[in-house]
PyMOL Python script that loads the backbone (N, CA, C, O; Angstrom):
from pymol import cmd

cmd.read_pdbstr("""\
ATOM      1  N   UNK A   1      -8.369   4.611   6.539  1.00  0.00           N
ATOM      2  CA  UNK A   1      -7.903   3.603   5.611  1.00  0.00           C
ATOM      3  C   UNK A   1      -7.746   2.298   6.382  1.00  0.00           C
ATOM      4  O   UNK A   1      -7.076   2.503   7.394  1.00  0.00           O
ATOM      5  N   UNK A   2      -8.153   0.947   6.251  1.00  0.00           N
ATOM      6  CA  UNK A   2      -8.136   0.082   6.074  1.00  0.00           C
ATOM      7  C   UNK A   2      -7.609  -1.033   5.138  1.00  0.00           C
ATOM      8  O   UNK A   2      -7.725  -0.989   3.913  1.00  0.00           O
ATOM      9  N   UNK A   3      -6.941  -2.172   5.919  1.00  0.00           N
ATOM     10  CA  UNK A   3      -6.490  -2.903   4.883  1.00  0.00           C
ATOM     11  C   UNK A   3      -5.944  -4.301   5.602  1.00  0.00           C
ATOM     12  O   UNK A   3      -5.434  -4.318   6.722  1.00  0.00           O
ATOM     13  N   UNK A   4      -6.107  -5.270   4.906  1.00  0.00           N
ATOM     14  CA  UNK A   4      -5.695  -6.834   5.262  1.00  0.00           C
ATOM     15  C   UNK A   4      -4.180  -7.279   4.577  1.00  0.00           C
ATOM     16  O   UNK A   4      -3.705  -6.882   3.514  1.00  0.00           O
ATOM     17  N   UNK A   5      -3.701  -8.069   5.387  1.00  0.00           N
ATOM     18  CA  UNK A   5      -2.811  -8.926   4.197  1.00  0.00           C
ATOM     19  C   UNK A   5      -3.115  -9.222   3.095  1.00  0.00           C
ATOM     20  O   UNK A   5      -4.284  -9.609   3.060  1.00  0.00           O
ATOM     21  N   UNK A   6      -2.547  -9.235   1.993  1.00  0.00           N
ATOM     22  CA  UNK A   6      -2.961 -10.047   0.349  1.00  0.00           C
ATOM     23  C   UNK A   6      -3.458  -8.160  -0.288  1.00  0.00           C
ATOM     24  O   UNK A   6      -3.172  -7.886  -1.453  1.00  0.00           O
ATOM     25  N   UNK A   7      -3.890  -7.496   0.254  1.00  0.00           N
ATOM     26  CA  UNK A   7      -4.740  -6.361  -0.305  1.00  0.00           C
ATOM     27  C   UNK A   7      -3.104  -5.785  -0.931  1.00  0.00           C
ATOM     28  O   UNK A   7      -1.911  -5.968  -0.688  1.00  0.00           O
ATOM     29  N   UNK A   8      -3.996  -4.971  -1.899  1.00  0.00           N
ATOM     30  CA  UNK A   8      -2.720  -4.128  -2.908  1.00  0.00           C
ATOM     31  C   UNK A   8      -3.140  -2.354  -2.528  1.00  0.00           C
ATOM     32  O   UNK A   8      -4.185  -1.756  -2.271  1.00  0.00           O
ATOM     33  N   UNK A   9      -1.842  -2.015  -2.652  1.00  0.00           N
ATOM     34  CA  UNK A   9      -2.086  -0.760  -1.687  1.00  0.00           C
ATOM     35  C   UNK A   9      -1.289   0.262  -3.177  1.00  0.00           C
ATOM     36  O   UNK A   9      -0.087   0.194  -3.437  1.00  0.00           O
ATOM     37  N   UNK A  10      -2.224   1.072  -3.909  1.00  0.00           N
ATOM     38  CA  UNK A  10      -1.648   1.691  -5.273  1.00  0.00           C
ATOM     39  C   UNK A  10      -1.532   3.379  -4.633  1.00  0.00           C
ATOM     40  O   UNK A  10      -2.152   4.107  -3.857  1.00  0.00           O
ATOM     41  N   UNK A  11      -0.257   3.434  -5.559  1.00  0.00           N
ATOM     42  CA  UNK A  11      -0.073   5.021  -4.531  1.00  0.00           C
ATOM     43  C   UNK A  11       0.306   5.539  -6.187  1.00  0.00           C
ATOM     44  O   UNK A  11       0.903   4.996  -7.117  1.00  0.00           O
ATOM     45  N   UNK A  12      -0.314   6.756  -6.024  1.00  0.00           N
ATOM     46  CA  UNK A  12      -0.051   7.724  -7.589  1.00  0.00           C
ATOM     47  C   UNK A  12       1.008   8.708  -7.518  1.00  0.00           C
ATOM     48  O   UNK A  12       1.570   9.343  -6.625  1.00  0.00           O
ATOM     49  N   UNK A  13       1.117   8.560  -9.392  1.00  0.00           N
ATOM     50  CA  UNK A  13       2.479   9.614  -9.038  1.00  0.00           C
ATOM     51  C   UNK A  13       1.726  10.411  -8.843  1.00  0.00           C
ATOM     52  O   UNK A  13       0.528  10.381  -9.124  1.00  0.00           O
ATOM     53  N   UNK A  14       2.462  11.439  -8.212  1.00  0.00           N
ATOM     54  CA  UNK A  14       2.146  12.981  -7.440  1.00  0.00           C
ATOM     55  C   UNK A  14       2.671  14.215  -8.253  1.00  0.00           C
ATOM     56  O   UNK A  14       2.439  15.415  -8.110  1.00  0.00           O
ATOM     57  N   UNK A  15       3.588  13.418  -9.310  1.00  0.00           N
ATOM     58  CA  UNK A  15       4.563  14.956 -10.143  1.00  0.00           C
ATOM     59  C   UNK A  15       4.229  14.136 -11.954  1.00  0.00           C
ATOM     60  O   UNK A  15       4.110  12.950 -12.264  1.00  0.00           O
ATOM     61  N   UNK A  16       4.181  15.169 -12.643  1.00  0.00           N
ATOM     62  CA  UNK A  16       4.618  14.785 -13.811  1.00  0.00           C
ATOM     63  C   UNK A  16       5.861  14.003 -14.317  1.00  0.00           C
ATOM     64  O   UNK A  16       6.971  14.536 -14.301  1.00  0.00           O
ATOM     65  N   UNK A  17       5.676  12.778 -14.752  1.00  0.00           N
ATOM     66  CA  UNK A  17       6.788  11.885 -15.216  1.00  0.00           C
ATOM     67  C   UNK A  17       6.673  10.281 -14.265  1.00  0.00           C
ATOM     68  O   UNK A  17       6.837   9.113 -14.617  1.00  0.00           O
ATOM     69  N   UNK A  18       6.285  10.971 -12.832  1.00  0.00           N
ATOM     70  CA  UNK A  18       6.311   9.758 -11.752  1.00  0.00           C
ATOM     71  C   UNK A  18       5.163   8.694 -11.855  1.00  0.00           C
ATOM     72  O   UNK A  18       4.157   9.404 -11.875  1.00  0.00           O
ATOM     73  N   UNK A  19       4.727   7.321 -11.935  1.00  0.00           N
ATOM     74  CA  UNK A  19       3.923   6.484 -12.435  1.00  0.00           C
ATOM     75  C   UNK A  19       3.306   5.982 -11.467  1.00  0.00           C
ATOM     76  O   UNK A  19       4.204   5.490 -10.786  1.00  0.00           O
ATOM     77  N   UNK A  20       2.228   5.766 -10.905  1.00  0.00           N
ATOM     78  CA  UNK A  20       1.594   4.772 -10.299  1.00  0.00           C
ATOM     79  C   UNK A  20       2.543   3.555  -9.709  1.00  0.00           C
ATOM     80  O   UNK A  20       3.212   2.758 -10.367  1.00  0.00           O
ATOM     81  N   UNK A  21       2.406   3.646  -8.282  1.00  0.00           N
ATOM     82  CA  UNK A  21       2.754   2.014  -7.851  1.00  0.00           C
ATOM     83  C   UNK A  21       2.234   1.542  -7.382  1.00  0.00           C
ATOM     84  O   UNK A  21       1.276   2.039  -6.790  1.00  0.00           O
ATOM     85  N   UNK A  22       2.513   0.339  -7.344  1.00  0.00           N
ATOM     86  CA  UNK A  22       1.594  -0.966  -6.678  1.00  0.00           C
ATOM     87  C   UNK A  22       2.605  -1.581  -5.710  1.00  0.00           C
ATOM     88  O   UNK A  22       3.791  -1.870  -5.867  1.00  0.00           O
ATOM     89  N   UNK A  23       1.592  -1.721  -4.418  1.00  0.00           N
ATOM     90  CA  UNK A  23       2.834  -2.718  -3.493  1.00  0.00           C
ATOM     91  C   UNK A  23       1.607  -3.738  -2.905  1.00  0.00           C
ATOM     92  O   UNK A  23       0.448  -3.527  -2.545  1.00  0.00           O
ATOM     93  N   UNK A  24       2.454  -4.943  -2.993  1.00  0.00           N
ATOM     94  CA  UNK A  24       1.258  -6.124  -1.965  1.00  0.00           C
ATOM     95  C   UNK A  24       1.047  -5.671  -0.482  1.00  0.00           C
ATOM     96  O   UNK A  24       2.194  -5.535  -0.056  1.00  0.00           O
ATOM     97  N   UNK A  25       0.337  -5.424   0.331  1.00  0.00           N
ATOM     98  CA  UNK A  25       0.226  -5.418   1.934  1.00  0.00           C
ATOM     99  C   UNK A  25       0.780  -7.262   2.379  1.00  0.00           C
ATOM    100  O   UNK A  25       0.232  -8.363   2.325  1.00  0.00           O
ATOM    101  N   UNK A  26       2.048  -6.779   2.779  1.00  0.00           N
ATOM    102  CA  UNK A  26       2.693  -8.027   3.876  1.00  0.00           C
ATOM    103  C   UNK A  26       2.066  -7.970   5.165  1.00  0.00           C
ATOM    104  O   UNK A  26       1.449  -8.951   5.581  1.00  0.00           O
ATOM    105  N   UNK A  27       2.152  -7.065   5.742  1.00  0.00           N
ATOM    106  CA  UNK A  27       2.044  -6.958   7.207  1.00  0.00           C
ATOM    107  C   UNK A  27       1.443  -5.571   7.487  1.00  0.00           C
ATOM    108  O   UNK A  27       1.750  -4.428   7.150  1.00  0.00           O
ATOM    109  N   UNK A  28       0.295  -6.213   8.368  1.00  0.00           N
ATOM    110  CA  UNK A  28      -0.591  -4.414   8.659  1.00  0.00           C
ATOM    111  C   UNK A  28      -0.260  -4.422  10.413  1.00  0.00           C
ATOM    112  O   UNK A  28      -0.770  -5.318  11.087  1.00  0.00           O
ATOM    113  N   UNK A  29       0.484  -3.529  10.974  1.00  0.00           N
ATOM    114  CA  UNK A  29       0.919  -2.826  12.043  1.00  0.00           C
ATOM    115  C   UNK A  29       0.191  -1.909  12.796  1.00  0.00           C
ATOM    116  O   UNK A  29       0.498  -1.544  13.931  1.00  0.00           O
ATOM    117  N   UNK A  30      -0.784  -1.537  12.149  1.00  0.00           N
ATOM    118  CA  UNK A  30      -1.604  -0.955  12.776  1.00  0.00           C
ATOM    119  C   UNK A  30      -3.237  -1.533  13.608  1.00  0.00           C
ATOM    120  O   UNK A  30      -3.763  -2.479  13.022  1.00  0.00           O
ATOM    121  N   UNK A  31      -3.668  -1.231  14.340  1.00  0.00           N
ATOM    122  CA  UNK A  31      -4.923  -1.863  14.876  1.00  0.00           C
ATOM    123  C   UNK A  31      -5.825  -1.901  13.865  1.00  0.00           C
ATOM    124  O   UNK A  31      -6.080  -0.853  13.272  1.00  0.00           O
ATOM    125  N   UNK A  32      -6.356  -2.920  13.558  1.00  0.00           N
ATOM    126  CA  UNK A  32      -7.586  -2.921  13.186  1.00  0.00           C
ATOM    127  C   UNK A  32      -7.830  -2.798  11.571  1.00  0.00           C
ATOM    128  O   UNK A  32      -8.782  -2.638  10.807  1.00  0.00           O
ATOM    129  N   UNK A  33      -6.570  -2.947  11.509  1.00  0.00           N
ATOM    130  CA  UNK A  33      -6.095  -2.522   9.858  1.00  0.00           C
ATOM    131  C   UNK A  33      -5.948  -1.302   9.470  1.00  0.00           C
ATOM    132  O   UNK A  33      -6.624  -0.775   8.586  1.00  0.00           O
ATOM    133  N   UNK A  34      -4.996  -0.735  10.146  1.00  0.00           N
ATOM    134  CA  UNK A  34      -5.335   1.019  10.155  1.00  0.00           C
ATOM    135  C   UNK A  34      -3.691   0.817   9.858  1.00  0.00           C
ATOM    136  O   UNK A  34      -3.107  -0.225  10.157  1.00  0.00           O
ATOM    137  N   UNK A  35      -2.936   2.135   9.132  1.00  0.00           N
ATOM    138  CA  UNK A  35      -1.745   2.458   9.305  1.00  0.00           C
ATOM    139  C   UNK A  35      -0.621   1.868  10.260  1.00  0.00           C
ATOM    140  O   UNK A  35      -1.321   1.151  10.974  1.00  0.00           O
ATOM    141  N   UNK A  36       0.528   1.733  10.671  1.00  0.00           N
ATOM    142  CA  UNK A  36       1.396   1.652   8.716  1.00  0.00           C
ATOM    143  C   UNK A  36       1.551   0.010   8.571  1.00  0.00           C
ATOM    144  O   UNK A  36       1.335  -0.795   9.477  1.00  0.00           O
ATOM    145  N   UNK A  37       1.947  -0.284   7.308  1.00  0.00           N
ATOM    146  CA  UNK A  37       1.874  -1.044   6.762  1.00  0.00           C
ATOM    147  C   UNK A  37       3.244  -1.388   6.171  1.00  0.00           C
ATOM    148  O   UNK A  37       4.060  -0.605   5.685  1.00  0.00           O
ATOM    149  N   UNK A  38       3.328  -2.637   6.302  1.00  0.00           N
ATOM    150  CA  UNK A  38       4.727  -3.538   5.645  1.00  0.00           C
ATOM    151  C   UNK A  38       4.332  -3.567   3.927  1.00  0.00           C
ATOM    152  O   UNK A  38       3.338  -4.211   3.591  1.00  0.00           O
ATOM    153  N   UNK A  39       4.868  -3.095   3.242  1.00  0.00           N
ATOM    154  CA  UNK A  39       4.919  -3.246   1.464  1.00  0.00           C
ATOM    155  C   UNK A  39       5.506  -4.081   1.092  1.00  0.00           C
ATOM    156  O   UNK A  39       6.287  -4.611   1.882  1.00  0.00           O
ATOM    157  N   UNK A  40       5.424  -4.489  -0.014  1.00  0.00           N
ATOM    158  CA  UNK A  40       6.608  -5.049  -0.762  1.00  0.00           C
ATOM    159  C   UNK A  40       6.218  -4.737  -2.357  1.00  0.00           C
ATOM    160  O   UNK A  40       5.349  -5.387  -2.937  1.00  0.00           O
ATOM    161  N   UNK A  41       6.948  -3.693  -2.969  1.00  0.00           N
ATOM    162  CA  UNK A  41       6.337  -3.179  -4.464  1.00  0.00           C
ATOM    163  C   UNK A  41       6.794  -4.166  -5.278  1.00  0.00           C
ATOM    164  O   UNK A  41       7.631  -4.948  -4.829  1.00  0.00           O
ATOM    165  N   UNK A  42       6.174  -4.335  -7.028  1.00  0.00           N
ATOM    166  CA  UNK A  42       6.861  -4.999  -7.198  1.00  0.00           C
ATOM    167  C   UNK A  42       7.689  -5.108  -7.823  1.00  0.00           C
ATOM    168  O   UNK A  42       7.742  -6.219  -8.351  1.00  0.00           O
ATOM    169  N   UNK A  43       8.716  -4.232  -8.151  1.00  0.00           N
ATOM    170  CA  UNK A  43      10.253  -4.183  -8.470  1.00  0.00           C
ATOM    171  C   UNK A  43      11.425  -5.386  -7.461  1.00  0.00           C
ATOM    172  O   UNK A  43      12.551  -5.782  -7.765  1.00  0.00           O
ATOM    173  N   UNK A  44      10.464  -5.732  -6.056  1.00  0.00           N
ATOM    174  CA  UNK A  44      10.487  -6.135  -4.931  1.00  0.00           C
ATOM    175  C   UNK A  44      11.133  -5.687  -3.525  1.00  0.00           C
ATOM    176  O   UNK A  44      11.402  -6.292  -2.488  1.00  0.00           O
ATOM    177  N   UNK A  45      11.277  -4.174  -4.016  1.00  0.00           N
ATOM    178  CA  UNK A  45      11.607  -3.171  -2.836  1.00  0.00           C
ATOM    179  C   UNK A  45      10.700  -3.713  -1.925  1.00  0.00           C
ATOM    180  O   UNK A  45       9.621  -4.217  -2.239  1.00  0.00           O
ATOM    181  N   UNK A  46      11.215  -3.587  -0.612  1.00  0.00           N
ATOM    182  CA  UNK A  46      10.453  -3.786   0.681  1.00  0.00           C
ATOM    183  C   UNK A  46       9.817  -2.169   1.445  1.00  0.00           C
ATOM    184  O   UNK A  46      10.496  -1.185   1.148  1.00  0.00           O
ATOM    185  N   UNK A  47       8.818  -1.962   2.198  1.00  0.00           N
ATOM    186  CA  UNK A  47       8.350  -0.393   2.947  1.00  0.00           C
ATOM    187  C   UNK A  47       7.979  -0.902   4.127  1.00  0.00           C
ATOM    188  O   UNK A  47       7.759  -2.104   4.274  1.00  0.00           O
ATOM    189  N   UNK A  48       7.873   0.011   5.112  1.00  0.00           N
ATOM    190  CA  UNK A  48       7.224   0.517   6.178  1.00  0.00           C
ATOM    191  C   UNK A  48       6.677   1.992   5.447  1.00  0.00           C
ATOM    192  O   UNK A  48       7.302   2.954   4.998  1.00  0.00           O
ATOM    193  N   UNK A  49       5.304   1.709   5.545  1.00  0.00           N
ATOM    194  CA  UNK A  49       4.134   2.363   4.720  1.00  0.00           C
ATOM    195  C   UNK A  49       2.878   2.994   6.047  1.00  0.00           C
ATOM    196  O   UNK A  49       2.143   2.362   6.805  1.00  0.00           O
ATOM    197  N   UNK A  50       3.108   4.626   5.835  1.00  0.00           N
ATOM    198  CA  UNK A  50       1.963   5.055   6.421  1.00  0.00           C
ATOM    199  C   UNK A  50       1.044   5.802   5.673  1.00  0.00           C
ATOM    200  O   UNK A  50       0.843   6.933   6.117  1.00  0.00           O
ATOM    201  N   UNK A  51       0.162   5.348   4.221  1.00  0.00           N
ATOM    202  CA  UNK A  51      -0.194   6.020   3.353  1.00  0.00           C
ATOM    203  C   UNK A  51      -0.507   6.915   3.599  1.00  0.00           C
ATOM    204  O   UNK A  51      -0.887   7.221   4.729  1.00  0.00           O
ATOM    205  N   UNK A  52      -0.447   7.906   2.312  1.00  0.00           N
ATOM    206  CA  UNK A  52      -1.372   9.490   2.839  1.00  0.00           C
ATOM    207  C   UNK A  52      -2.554   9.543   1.401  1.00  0.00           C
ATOM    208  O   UNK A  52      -2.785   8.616   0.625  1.00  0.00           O
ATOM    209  N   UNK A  53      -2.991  10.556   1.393  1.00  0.00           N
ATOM    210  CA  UNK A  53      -3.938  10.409   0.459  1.00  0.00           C
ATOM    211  C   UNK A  53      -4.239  10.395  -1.388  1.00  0.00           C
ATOM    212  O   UNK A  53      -5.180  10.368  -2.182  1.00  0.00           O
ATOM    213  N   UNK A  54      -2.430  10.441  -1.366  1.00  0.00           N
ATOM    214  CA  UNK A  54      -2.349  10.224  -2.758  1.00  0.00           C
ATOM    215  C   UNK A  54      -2.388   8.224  -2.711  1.00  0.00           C
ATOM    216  O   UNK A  54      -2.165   7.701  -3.803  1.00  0.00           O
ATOM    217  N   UNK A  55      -2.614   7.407  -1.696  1.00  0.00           N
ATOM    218  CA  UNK A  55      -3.060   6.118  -1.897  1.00  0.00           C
ATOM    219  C   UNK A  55      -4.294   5.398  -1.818  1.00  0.00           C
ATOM    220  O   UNK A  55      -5.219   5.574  -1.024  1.00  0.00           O
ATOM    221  N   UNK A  56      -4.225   4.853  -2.424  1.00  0.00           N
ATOM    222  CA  UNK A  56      -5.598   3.655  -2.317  1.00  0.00           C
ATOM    223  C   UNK A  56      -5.956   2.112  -2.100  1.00  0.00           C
ATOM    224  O   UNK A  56      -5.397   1.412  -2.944  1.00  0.00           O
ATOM    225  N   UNK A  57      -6.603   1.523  -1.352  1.00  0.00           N
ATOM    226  CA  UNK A  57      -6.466   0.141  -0.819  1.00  0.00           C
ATOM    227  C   UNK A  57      -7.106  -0.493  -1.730  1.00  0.00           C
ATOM    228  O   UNK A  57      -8.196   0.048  -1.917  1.00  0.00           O
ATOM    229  N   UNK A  58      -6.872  -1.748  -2.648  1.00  0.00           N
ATOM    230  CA  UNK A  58      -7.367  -2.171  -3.057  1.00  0.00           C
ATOM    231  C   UNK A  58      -7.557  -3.779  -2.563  1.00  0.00           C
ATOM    232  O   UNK A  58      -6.618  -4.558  -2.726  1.00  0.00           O
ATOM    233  N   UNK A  59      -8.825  -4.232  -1.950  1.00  0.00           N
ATOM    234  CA  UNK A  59      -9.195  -4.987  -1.579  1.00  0.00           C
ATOM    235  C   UNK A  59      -9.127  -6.294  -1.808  1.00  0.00           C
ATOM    236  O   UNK A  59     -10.196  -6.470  -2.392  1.00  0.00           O
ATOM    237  N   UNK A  60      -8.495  -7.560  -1.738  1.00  0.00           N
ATOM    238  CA  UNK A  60      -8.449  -8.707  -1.946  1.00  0.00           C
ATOM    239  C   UNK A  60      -9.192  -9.102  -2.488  1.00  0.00           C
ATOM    240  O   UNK A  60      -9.883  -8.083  -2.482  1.00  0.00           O
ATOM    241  N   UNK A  61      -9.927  -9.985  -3.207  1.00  0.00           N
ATOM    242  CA  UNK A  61     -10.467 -10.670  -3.402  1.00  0.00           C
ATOM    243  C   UNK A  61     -11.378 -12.173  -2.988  1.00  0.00           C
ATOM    244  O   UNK A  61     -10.901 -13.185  -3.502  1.00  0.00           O
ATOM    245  N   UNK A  62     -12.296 -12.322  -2.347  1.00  0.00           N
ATOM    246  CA  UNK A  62     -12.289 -13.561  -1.590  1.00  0.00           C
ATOM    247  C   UNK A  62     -12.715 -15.017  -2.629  1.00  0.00           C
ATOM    248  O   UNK A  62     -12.751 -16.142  -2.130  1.00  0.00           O
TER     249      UNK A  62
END
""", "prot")
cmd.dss("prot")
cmd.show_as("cartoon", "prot")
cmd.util.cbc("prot")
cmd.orient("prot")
C-alpha cells in the first residue's frame, strides 16, 4: 500500500451495522509512502494508521 498527503484512505466496516470510513492522509510515516499513516476522519478524530486489508487508498487527484 501506498499513499501521499491529500490521498483519502477508506476503511470498511468489517461487522454488520459498522459503516465505511473515510480519513484524509495528513502525514505518511512510512518510506516511500508505505505504512503508517497520520489520519484525520471526518467526524475530525485524529489516527496513527497502519492499514490492514479491510482498507483502500484512494488517490488524489492531480
Amino acid at each position: 500500500m501506498q499513499a501521499s498527503v491529500g490521498d483519502t484512505l477508506l476503511v470498511h466496516g468489517r461487522t454488520v451495522g459498522k459503516h465505511d470510513r473515510t480519513a484524509e492522509i495528513t502525514e505518511v510515516l512510512g518510506e516511500n509512502g508505505t505504512p503508517p499513516y497520520r489520519v484525520r476522519f471526518d467526524d475530525g478524530h485524529e489516527a496513527l494508521m497502519s492499514p490492514g486489508p479491510d482498507s483502500v487508498v484512494r488517490h488524489e487527484k492531480s
